[in-house]
C-alpha positions in Angstrom: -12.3 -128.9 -26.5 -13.3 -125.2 -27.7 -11.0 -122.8 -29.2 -10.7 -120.6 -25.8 -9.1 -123.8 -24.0 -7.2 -124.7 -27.3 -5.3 -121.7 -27.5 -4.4 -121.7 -23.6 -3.1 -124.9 -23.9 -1.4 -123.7 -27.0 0.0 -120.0 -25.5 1.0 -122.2 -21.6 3.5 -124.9 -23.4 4.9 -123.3 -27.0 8.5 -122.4 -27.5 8.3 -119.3 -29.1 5.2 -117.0 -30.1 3.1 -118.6 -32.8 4.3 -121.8 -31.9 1.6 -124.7 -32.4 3.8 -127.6 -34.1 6.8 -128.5 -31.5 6.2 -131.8 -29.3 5.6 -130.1 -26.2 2.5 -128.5 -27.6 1.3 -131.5 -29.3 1.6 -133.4 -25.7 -0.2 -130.9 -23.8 -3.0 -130.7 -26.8 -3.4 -134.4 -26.7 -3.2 -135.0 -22.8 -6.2 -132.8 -22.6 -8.2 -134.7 -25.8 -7.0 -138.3 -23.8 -8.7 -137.4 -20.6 -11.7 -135.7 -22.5 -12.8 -139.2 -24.3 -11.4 -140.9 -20.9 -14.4 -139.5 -19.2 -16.5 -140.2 -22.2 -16.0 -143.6 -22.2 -16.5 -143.5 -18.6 -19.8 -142.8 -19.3 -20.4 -145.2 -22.6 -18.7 -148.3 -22.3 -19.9 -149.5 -25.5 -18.4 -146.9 -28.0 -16.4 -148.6 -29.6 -14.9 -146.1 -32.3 -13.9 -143.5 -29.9 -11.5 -146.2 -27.6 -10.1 -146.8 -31.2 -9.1 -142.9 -31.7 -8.2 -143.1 -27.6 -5.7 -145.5 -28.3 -4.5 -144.0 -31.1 -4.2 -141.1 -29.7 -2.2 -142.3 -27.0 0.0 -144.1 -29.2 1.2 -140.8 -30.9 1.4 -138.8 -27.7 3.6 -142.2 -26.7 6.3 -141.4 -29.7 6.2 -137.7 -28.9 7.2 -138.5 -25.8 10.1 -140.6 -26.3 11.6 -138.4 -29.3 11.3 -135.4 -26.4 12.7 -137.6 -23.9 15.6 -138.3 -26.4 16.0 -134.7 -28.1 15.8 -132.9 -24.5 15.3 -134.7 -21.4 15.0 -132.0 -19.4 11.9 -130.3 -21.2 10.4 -134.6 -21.0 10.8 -134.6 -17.1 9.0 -130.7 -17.1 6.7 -131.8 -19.2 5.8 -134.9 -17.8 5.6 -133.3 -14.3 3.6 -130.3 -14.9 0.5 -132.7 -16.9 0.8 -135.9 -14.3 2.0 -138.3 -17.3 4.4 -141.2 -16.1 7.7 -141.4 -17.5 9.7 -144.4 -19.0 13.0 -145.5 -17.6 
């Protein structure tokens, strides 16, 4: 992901202006790593370390979700809509 997209991502989902560390931001930042090394392991079945940092990414964007979904459940059901992510019951 290059800086341009970065900061998109960044300037679309943050709270307030300057605003790079709230869990909405860190969603939308991994989302868009997550289906980057998706289509990289698409491609190279065998690569091994990057499914480890997939998963592991995934993992965390897991637990931001459910302290959002707990903190404001409005903002998780937004969220969740607006990048295709499946909610939890």
């Amino acid at each position: 992901m290059d800086k341009a997209v970065k900061q998109e991502i960044i300037k679309k989902f943050a709270r307030k202006e300057g605003d790079t560390g709230s869990p909405e931001v860190q969603i939308a930042l991994l989302s868009s790593r997550i289906g980057t090394l998706t289509e990289h392991l698409r491609n190279n079945k065998k690569d091994h370390s990057t499914r480890r940092g997939l998963l592991a990414m995934v993992a965390l964007r897991k637990k931001l979700l459910a302290y959002l979904a707990k903190e404001n459940r409005a903002k998780y059901i937004e969220l969740t809509d607006e990048l295709g992510i499946r909610r939890v019951k």
